[in-house]
N, C-alpha and C positions, 0 to 999 in steps of 0.2 A: 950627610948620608941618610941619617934618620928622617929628612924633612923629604927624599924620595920615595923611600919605602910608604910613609904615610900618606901622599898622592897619589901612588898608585893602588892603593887598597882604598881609595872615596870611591863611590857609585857614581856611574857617569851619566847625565841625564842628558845628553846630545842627542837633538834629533833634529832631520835635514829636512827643512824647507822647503820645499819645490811649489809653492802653491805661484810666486812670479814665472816660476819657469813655465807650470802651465798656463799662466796667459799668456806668455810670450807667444807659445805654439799655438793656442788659440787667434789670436793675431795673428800669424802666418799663417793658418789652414784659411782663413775670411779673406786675409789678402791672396791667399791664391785660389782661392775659388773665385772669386771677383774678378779677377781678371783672365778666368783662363776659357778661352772662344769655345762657345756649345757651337758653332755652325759649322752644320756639315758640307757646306758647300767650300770646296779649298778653289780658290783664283790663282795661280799664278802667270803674271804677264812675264810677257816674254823680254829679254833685253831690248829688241827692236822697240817695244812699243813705251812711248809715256802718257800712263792716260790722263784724263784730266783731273782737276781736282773739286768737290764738292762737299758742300755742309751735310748731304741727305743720313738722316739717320738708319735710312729702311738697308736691311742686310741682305745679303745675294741668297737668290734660290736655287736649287738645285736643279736646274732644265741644262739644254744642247747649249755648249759654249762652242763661241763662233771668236775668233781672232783674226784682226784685221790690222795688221804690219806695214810695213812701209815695200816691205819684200812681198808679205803676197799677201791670202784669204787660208787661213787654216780652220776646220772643223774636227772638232777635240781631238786638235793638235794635229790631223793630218792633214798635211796644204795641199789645197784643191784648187788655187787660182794661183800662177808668178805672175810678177808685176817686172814689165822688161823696162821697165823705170821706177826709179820708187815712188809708189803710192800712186800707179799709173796704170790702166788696163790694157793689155793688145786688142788688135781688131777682132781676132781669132778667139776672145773670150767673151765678147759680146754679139748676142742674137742680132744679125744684120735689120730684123724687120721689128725690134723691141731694144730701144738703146739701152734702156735702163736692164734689162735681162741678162745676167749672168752664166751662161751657160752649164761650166761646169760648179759654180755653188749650187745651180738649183738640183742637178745631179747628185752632188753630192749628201743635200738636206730632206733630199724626194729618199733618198734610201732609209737618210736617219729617221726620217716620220714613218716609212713602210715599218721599219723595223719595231720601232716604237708601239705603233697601229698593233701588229704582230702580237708582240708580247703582250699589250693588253686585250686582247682578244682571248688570251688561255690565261690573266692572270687581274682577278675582279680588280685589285689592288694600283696597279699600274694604269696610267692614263693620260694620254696622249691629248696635250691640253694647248699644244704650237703655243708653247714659250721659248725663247731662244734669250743667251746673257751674249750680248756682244762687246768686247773689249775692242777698242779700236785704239789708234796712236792719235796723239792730242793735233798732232800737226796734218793729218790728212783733210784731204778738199772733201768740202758735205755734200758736193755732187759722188764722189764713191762711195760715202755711208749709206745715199739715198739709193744707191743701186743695191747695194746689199740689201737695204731693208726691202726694197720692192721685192728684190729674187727672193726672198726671204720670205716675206707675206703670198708669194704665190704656189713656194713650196709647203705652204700649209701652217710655218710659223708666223700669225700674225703681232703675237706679242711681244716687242722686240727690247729687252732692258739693257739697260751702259751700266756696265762694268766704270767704275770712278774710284779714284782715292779720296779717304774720308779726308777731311779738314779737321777734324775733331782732335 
């Protein structure tokens, strides 16, 4: 009993090390800032579509997204053209005297540029520069991409980028 009482009256000189725990933390704020996406352009494809795959390292910008399904032609996300087959146009959406002409996409991308034009008109900042990011589905025929892109280029979007999945 005497050899307790004499332990508990020693000076304690314990003191808690944390200098591994902070680089442990250290180490985890590097790794998650390392990985965590500055881009503010968010893509999400739709279940219809699989797009292709690619090595490009260059990141998506933030312009008019354009999606192209097997179902139809949607412009940020509101569908402007059905496909009465998939991945097919009716006659009734194509300009009888311009094959390549989309009727209602160039309707619907003449409004997004009006609108665009608009705002930068009252706003120095904004600027209406006809880029357009088109996601398409890996399996559609390049005769409908190349009508999109025409309709596309005539409604004032001539820069026309593919939406891909990195390979990386």
């Amino acid at each position: 009993m005497s050899f307790l009482k004499k332990r508990k009256k020693l000076p304690s000189n314990f003191k808690i090390q944390i200098t591994s725990m902070v680089d442990m933390f250290v180490i985890l704020l590097v790794f998650l800032i390392k990985s965590y996406s500055t881009s503010p352009v968010q893509i999400n494809p739709n279940n219809d579509i699989r797009l292709p795959a690619s090595t490009s390292a260059a990141g998506p910008v933030d312009v008019l997204k354009l999606m192209v399904s097997k179902k139809g032609i949607f412009v940020e996300e509101l569908k402007v053209v059905d496909f009465e087959k998939p991945g097919t146009l009716a006659k009734k959406d194509v300009d009888p005297s311009d094959e390549k002409f989309i009727v209602n996409l160039f309707k619907a991308l003449d409004e997004q540029a009006k609108k665009t034009q608009s705002i930068a008109a009252k706003n120095e900042t904004v600027k209406f520069e006809g880029k357009i990011l088109m996601q398409a589905d890996r399996d559609l025929e390049y005769s409908l991409l190349e009508k999109v892109m025409h309709t596309s280029s005539i409604a004032g979007y001539s820069e026309v980028k593919l939406a891909v999945l990195s390979g990386n």
